[in-house]
C-alpha positions as CSV (number, residue, x, y, z in Angstrom):
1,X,127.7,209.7,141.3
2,X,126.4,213.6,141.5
3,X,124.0,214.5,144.0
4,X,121.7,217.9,144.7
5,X,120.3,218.2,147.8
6,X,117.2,220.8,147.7
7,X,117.6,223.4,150.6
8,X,114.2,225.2,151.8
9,X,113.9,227.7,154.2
10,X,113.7,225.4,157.8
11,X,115.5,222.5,156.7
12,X,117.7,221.5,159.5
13,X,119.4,218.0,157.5
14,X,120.6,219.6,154.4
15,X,124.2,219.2,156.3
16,X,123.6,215.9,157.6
17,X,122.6,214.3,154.3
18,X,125.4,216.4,152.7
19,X,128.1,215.1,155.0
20,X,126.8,211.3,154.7
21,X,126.9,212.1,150.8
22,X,130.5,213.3,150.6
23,X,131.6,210.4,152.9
24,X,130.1,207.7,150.5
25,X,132.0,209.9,148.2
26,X,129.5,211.5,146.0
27,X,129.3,214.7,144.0
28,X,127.0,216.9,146.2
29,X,126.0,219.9,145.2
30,X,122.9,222.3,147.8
31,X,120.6,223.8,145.4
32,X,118.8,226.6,147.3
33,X,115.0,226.2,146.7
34,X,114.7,229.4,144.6
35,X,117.1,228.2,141.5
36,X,115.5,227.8,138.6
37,X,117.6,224.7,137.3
38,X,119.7,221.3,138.7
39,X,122.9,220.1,138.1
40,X,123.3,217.4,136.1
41,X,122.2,214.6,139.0
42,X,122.4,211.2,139.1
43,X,120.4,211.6,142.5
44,X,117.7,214.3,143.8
45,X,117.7,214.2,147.7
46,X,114.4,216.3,149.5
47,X,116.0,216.6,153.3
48,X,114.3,216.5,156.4
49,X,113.5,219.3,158.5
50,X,110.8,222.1,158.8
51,X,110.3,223.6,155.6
52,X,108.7,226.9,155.8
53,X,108.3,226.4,159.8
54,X,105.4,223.2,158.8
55,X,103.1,226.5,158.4
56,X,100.0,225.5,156.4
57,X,100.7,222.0,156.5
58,X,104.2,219.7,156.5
59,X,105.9,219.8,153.1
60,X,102.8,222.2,151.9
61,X,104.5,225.1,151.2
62,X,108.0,223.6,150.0
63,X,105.7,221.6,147.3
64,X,105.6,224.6,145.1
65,X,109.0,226.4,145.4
66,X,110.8,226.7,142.1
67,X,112.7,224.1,142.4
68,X,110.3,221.5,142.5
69,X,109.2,221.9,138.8
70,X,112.7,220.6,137.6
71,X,112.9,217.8,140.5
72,X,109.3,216.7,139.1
73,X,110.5,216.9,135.3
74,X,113.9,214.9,136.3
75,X,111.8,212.5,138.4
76,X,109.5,212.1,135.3
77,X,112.6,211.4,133.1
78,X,113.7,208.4,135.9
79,X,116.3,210.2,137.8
80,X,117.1,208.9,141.4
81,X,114.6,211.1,143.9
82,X,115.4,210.4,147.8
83,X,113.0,212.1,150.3
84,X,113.8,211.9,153.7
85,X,111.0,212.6,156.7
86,X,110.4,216.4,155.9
87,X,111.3,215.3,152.0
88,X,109.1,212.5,152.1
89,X,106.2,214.7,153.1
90,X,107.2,217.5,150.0
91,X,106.8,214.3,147.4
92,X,103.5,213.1,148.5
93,X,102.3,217.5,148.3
94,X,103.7,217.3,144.9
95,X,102.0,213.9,143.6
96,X,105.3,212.3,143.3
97,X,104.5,209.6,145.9
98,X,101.0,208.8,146.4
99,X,99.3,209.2,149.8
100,X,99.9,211.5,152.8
101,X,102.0,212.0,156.3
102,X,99.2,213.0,159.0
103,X,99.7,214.1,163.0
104,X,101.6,210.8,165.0
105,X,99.3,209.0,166.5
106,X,99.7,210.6,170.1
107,X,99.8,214.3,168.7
108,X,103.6,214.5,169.8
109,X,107.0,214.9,168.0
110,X,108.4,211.7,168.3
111,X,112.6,211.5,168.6
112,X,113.8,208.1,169.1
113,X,115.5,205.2,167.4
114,X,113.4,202.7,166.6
115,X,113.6,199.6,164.6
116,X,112.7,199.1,160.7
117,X,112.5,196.2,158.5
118,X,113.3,196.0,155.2
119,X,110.4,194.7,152.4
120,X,112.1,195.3,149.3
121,X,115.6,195.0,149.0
122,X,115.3,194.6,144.9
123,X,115.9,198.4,143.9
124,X,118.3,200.9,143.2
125,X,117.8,202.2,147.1
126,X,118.2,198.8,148.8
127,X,120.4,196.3,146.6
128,X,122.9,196.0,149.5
129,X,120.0,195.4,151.9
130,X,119.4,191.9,152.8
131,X,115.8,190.9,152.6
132,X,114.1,191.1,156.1
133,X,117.0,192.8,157.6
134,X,116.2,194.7,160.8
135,X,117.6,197.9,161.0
136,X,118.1,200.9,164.2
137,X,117.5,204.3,162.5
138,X,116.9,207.3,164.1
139,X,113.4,209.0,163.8
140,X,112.0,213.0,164.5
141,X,108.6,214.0,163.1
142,X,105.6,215.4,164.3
143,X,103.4,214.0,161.0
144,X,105.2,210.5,160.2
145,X,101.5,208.7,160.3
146,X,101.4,207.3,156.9
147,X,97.8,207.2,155.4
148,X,96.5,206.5,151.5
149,X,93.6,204.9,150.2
150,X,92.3,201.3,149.7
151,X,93.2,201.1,146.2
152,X,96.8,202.3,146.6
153,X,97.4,200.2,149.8
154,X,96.1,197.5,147.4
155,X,98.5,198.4,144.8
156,X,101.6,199.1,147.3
157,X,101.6,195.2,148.5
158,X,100.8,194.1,144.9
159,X,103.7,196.2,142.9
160,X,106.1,195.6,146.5
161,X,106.3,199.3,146.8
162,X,106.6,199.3,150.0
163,X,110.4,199.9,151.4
164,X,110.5,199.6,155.0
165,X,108.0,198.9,157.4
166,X,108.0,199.5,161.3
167,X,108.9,196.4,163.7
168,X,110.3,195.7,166.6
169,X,113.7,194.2,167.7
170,X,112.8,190.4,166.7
171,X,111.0,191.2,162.8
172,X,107.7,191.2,164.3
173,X,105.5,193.7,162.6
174,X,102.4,194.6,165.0
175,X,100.8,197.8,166.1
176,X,103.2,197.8,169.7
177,X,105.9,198.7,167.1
178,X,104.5,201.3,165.3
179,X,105.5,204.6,166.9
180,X,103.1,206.9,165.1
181,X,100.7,205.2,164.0
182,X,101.5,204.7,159.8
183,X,99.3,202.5,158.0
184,X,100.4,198.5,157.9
185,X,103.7,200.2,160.2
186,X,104.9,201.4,156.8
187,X,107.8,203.6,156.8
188,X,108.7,204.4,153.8
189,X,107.3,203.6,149.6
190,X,108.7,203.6,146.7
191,X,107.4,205.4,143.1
192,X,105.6,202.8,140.6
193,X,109.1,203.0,138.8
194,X,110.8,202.6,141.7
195,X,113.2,205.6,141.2
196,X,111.8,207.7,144.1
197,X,112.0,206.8,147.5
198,X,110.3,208.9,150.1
199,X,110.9,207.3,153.5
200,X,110.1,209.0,157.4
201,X,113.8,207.0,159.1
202,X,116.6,209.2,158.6
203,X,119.5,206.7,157.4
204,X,121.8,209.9,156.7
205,X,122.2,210.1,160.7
206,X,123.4,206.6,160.7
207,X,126.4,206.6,158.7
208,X,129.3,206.8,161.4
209,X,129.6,204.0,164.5
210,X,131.3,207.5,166.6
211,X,128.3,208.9,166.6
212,X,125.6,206.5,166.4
213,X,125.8,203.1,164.1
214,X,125.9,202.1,160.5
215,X,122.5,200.6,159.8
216,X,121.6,203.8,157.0
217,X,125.0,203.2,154.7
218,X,123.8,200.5,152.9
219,X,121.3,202.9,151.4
220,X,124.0,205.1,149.8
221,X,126.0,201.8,148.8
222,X,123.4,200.4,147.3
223,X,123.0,203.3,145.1
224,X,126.6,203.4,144.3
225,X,126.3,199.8,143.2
């Protein structure tokens, strides 16, 4: 598969999605936010990070770069689109993903590992998921509080849109293991055509057991399969 990862001034895991890429043994290419056109891309990754030093508001900024016209024209045309934390943020300012990412909870950054489960292991991004499957996978936002409205809520549990949600070490989904505070402890949603992912966890940092564990790989594997 080719990938593009979409570089902004302030993002800090264009290299760690990059290196996770090339180990799964993808085609990555770094498209600097300025370009004017993709590679030809089988998948469209948004990194985490600080894009534009968060100024104005997270993912703000970032949301009307260059670039973004062509990721929203190959999204349209039902390319792969993977936003991670800061990338997640960047799709919801550009209407790809519906909703928003507001202040944690406790108006701190929050850096931990904390535990995820997964909804729906029936798409492109989570075929090699089992359904229900706890996973540990690291977290590091300031604004990962999920929010959208009634409707879309309503429309999220209907269509099982919903990726990931929050839980703690046993499956058990309840508001002690919620670390910022996201609406229903979701942590991550997917498009109505289920081709965009935009989730707060950053999988790309658990790829290698050396360094941490292997709970994210199964998101690139299930996109190879």
């Amino acid at each position: 598969m080719k990938s593009s990862v979409i570089v902004f001034p302030g993002s800090n895991c264009d290299r760690d999605i990059a290196v996770a890429l090339e180990k799964m043994q993808f085609k990555n290419k770094m498209v600097w936010h300025k370009e004017t056109s993709l590679p030809k891309s089988d998948l469209i990754v948004i990194p985490g990070g600080f894009s534009y030093g968060d100024y104005l508001r997270s993912g703000a900024i970032a949301g009307k770069s260059l670039i973004i016209d062509e990721v929203i024209k190959a999204a349209n045309s039902g390319c792969l689109v993977l936003g991670i934390c800061n990338g997640f943020q960047i799709l919801t300012e550009t209407g790809l993903l519906k909703g928003t990412l507001l202040r944690n909870k406790n108006l701190k950054f929050i850096n931990k590992n904390v535990n995820i489960k997964v909804i729906n292991n029936d798409t492109k991004f989570s075929n090699k998921f089992k359904k229900d499957e706890i996973l540990k996978i690291n977290i590091a936002h300031n604004e990962g509080n999920y929010f959208t409205d009634k409707n879309h809520l309503e429309e999220l549990n209907k269509e099982n849109l919903v990726a990931f949600k929050y839980c703690d070490e046993k499956g058990n989904i309840n508001e002690e293991a919620n670390p910022n505070g996201s609406l229903e402890n979701i942590a991550g949603i997917f498009s109505q055509r289920k081709n965009i992912l935009g989730m707060m966890p950053h999988p790309e940092r658990m790829v290698d057991e050396i360094i941490s564990n292997r709970d994210g790989i199964n998101l690139f594997s299930s996109l190879l399969n």
